[in-house]
N, C-alpha and C positions, 0 to 999 in steps of 0.2 A: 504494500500500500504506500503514495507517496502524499506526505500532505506536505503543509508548506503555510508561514508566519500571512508572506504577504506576495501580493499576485501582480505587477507590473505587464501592460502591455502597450508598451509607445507605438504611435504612429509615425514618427517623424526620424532620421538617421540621429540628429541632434537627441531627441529624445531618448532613444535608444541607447547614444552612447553616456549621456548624462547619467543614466538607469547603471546601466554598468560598470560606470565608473566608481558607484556610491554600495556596491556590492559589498556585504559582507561574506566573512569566510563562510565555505559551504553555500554560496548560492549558486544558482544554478541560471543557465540563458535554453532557454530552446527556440526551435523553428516551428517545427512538424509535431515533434512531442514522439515521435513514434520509436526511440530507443531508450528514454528515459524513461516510460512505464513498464517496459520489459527488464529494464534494469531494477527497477525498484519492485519489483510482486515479487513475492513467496520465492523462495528455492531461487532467487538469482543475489539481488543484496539483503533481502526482509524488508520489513516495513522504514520507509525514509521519509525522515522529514528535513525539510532544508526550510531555512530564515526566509528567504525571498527568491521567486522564480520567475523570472522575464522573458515573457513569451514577444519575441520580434517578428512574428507573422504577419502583423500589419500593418509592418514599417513600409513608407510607399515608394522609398526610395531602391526598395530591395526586390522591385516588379519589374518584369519583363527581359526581354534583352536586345541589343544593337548590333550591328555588323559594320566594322571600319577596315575597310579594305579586306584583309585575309586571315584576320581578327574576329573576334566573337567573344562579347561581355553577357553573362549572363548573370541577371543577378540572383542574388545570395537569397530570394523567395520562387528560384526556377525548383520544380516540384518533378520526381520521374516521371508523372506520367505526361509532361509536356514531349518530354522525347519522342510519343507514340499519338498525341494529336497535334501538336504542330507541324504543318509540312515543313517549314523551312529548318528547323532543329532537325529533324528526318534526315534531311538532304547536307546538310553541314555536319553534322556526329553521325556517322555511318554505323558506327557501333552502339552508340546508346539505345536506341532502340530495342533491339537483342536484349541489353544489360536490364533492361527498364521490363521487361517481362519475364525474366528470373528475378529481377530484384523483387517482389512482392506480392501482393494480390491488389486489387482496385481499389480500394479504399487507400490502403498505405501507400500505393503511388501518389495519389491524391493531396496524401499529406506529406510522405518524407522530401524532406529537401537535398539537394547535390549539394547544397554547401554543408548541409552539416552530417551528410553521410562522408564526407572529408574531415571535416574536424573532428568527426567521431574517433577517425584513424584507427582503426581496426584492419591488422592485416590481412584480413579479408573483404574488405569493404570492398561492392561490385564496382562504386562509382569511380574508385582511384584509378583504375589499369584504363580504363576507356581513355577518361581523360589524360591519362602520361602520354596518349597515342598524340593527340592535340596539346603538346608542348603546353600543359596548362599552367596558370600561374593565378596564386589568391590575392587577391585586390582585400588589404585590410583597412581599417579605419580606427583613429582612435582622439579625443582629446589633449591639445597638447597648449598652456595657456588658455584655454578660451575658445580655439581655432583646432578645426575639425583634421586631421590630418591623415592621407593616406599613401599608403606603400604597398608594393605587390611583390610575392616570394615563388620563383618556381615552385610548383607542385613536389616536384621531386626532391624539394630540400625542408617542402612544408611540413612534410610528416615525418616527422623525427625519428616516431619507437613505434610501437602498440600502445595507442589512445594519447598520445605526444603531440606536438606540433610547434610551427614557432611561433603561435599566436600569445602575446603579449598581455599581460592584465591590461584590462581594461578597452583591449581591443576586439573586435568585431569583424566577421568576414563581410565584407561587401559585394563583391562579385568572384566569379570564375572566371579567369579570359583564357579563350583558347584558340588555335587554330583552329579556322574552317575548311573541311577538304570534302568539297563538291565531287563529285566522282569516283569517290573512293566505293570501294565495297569495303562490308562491316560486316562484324561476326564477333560474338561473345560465348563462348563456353565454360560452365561452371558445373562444378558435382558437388553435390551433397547428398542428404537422404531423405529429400523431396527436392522437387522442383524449383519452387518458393518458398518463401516463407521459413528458409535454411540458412544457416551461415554457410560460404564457400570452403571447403577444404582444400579445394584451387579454382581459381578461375583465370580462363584467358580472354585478354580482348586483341582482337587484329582492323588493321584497315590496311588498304591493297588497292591501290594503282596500276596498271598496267599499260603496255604499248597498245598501240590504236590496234592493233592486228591481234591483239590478245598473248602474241607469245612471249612476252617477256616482263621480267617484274622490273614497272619503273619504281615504284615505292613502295616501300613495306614499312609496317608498323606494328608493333608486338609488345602486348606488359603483360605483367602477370600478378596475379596477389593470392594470397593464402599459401605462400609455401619459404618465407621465412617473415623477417618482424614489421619489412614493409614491402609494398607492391613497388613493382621494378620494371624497367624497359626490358628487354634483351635485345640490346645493341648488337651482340653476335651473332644472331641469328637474324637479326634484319640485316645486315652487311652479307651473309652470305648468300640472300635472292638477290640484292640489288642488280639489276642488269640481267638476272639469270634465267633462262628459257622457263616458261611456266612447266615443269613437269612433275609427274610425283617424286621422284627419285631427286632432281633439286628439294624440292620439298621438305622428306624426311632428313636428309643433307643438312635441310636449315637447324630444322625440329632435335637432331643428335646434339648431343651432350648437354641441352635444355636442364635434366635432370639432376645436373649439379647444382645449377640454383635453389634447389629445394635446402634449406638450411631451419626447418621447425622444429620444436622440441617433441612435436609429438604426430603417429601416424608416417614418422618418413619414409619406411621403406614404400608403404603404398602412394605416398605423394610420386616419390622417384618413378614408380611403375606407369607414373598414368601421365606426368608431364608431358613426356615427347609425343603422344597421340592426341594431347589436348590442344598442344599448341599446333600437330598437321593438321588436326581438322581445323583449328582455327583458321588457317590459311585458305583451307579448300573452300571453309564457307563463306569467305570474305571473297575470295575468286568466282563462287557462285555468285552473290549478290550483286558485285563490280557488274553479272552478265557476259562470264568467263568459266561457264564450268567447269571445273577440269574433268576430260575424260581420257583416261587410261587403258593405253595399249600395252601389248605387251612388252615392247622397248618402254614404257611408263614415259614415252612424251606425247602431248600434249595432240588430239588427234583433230585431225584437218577438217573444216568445216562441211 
């Protein structure tokens, strides 16, 4: 059960940060609300009560998003299930979509937010790997004298540890900025023991480019999370399609020695077992989506239209 002294919920960024600034120890800020009551019921922390809990849902500042050139600001109240009724989030996050229907059921897309399934920072979190694909970076905010003040930290440097971050007292996430990659095909794969409504024990995200002619990989993209303390690129294996004729056999080529990265304290040998096939179907389904399927000859290239 979670109760709580006193309830805050600002409209305004300024309001927001003023709210947070004046936090006592153990309060708490939500978005969505939808990890903080699983955290607090029976059998996860027991009954929690916190001083003051400031729900920024209806900060107006933190609606919508904009595209500047090859850019993409989303803000800090984009919600998963915008991934899957927006066309143009569709068409700019090739992989979210995918993520955004593992990540929950319809209600909890509804409510959870991308920015705070990031600052949750959970080495499983679905929303981190998509977005490492779109070099993302967190737009924070915070009072500094009087004057509102903000700074942005690559993704990759934002999430410290498990449930870590470099989020500063008294600071605020404000947006998400990420690349926009129109064309890409998307593909997410995640195992657990359902569907939804699961933590990931791995999940992969890919996005995939290719030559106009289909046979060759112009760009790859690959993260991964749930298989040590935070979600990661694999640079390796995206350098080794760059340029490379689409076939399975480049493919698995990539996906080999994937399995090293598994570094968890727990479950490793079966994480090792399943990586390299998570991350080739990742490829394949991101190849399918681009409207590239791969099909497979018996030399495993890529067969002629």
């Amino acid at each position: 059960m979670l109760s709580y002294d006193a309830y805050r919920r600002p409209r305004t960024l300024t309001e927001a940060l003023d709210a947070v600034a004046a936090l006592p120890p153990g309060a708490r800020v939500i978005a969505g609300g939808t990890d903080i009551l699983p955290w607090a019921r029976e059998g996860r922390a027991g009954d929690v009560h916190v001083p003051v809990l400031v729900d920024v849902s209806g900060v107006a500042e933190f609606r919508g998003w904009t595209r500047a050139g090859g850019r993409v600001r989303l803000g800090a109240a984009t919600v998963f299930q915008d991934f899957l009724t927006d066309a143009g989030l569709r068409r700019l996050f090739p992989a979210m979509p995918f993520c955004a229907i593992w990540f929950a059921d319809d209600q909890i897309r509804e409510q959870a937010t991308l920015a705070g399934n990031l600052v949750n920072a959970s080495p499983a979190a679905d929303g981190t790997p998509p977005m490492l694909l779109h070099g993302a970076e967190v737009e924070m905010a915070r009072r500094v004298d009087g004057a509102v003040v903000h700074r942005t930290v690559r993704l990759a440097d934002f999430v410290t540890g498990p449930g870590r971050t470099a989020l500063r007292p008294g600071e605020l996430v404000t947006a998400v900025i990420a690349d926009a990659l129109p064309g890409y095909g998307g593909a997410f794969e995640k195992v657990g023991q359902r569907r939804s409504l699961v933590i990931s024990r791995i999940c992969v995200a890919a996005a995939v480019r290719v030559s106009a002619d289909g046979r060759r990989f112009d760009d790859v993209r690959l993260a991964i999370g749930g298989v040590g303390p935070v979600p990661e690129r694999l640079g390796e294996a995206e350098a080794r399609l760059a340029g490379k004729p689409v076939t399975a056999a480049t493919i698995a080529a990539a996906a080999s020695g994937t399995a090293a990265r598994v570094a968890s304290r727990s479950k490793v040998e079966y994480r090792r077992a399943v990586v390299e096939g998570f991350v080739a179907a990742a490829i394949a389904d991101a190849l399918a989506d681009a409207g590239h399927p791969l099909a497979v000859g018996t030399t495993g290239e890529k067969a002629d239209a």
